[in-house]
One Martini backbone bead per residue (centre of mass of N, CA, C, O) as a GRO file, in nm:
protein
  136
    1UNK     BB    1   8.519   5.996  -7.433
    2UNK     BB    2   8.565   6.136  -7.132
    3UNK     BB    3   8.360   6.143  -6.867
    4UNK     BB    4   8.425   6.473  -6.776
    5UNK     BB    5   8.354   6.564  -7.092
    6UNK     BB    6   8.073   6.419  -7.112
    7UNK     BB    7   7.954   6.619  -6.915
    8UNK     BB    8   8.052   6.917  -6.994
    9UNK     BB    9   7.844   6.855  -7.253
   10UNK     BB   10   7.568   6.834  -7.084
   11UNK     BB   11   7.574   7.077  -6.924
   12UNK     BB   12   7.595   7.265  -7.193
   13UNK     BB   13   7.330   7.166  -7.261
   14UNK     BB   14   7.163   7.250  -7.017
   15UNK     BB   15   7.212   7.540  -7.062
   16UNK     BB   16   7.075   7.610  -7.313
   17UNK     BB   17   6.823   7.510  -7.240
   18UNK     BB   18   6.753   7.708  -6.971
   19UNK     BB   19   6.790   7.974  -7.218
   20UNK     BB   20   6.602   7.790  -7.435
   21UNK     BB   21   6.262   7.770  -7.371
   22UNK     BB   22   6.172   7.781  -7.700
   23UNK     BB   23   6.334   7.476  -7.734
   24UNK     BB   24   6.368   7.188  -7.807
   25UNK     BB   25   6.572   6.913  -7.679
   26UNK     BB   26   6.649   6.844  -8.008
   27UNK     BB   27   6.708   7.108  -8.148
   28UNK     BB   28   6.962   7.144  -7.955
   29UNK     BB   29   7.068   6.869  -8.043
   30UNK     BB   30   7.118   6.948  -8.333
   31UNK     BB   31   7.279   7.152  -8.348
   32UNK     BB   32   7.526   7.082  -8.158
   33UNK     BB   33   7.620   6.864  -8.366
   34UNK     BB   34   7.627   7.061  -8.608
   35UNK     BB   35   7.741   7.333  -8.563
   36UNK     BB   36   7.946   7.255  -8.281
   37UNK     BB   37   8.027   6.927  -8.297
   38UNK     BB   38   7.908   6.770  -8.100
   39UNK     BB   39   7.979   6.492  -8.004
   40UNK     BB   40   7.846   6.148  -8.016
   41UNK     BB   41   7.767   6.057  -7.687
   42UNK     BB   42   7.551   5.850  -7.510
   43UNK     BB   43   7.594   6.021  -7.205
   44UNK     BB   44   7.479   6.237  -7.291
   45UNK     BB   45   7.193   6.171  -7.435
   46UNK     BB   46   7.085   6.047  -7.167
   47UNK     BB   47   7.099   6.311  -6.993
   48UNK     BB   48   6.988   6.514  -7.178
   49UNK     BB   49   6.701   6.359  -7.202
   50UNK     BB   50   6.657   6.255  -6.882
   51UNK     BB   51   6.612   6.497  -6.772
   52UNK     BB   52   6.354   6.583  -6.941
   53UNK     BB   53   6.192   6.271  -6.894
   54UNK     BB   54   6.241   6.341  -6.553
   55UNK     BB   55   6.156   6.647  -6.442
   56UNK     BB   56   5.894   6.543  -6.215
   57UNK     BB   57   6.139   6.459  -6.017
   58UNK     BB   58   6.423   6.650  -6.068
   59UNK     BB   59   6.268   6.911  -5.935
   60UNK     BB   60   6.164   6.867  -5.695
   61UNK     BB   61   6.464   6.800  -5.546
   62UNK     BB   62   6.594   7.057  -5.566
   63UNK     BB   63   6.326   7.227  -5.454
   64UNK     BB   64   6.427   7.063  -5.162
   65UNK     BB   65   6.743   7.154  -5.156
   66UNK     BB   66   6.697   7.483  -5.147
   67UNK     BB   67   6.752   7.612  -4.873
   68UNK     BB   68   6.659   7.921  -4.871
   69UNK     BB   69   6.571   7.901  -5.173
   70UNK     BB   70   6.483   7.980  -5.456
   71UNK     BB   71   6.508   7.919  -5.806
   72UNK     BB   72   6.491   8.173  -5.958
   73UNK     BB   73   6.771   8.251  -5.770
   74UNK     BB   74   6.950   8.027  -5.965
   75UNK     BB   75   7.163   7.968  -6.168
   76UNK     BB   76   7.185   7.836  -6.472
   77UNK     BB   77   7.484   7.668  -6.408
   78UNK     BB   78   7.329   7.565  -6.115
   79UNK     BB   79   7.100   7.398  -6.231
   80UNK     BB   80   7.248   7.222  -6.444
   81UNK     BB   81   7.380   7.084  -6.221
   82UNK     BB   82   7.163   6.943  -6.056
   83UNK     BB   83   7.025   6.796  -6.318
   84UNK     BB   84   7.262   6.622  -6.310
   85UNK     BB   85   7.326   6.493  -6.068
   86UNK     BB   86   7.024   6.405  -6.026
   87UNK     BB   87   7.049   6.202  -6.248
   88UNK     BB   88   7.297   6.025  -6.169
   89UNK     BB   89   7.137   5.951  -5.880
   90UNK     BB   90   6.894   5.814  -5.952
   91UNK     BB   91   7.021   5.670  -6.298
   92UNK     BB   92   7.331   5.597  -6.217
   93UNK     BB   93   7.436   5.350  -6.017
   94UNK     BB   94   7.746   5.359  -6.111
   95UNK     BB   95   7.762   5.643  -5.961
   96UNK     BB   96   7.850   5.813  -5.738
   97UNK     BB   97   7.762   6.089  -5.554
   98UNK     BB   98   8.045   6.208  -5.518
   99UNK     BB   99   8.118   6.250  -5.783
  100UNK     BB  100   7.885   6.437  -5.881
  101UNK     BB  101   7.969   6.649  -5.678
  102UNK     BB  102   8.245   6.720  -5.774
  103UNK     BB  103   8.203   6.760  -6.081
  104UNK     BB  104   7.966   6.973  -5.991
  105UNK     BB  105   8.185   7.178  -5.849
  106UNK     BB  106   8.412   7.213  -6.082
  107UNK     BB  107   8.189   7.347  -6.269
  108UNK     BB  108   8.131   7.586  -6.076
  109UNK     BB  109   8.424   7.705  -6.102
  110UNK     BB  110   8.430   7.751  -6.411
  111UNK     BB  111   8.077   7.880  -6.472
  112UNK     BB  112   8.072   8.022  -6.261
  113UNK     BB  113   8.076   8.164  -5.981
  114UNK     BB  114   8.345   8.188  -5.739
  115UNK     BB  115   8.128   8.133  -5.459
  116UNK     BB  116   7.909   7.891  -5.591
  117UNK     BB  117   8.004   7.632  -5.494
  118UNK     BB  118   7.916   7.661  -5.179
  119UNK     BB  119   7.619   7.587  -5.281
  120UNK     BB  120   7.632   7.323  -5.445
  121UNK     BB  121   7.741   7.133  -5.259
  122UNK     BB  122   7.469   7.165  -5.087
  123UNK     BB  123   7.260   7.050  -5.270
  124UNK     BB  124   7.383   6.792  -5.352
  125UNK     BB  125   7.379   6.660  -5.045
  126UNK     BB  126   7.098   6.717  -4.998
  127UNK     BB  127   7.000   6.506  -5.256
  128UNK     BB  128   7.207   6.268  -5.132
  129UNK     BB  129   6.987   6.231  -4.875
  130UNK     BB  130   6.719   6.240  -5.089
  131UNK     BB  131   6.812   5.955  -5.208
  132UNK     BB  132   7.056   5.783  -5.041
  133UNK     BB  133   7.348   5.872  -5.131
  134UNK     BB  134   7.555   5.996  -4.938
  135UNK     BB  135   7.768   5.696  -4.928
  136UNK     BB  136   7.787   5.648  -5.235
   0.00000   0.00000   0.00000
């Protein structure tokens, strides 16, 4: 599986995650790999495990980047992407922050709402500087 193909299958991992919230991310990922055939791909296992084991860095980071906006009102595919791109700034020192920015625009083109990408660009640049990834 491509890269590309393996984030957009992170993401569709996380935004089911965020749509419910009484399932287990254990239970979403065999449901996903059982019923819809989810490829089992290392990248997606560790994104979206990753993501969950390390919520209490992730979401602060979000909800710092989130300027003038409440987490609340910000759409589930929305935050799925920045918790991907987020756990890739992170803990993925081989992926530049660019490219997680650009992937993570492309998600919400194809996900979001029409003119959500220019929401998702702000937020993602906003993490690659409290992160320290913005030129990398």
């Amino acid at each position: 599986m491509k890269r590309k193909e393996a984030r957009e299958s992170a993401f569709l991992l996380l935004f089911e995650a965020a749509a419910k919230a009484d399932e287990t991310a254990e239970e979403i990922f065999a449901k996903a790999t059982e019923v819809r055939e989810l490829p089992v791909d290392e990248y997606v296992r560790e994104v979206f495990f990753g993501v969950h084991e390390h919520a209490d860095v992730i979401e602060p980071l979000i909800e710092d980047s989130l300027v003038g906006w409440k987490k609340t009102r910000v759409s589930l595919a929305s935050l799925a992407i920045a918790r991907l791109a987020a756990y890739e700034m992170l803990y993925r020192p081989d992926i530049p922050a660019k490219v997680s920015i650009n992937e993570g625009i492309e998600l919400s083109k194809q996900y979001d709402d029409e003119k959500t990408y220019m929401f998702v660009n702000g937020v993602l640049n906003a993490m690659a500087e409290k992160t320290g990834k913005k030129n990398g």
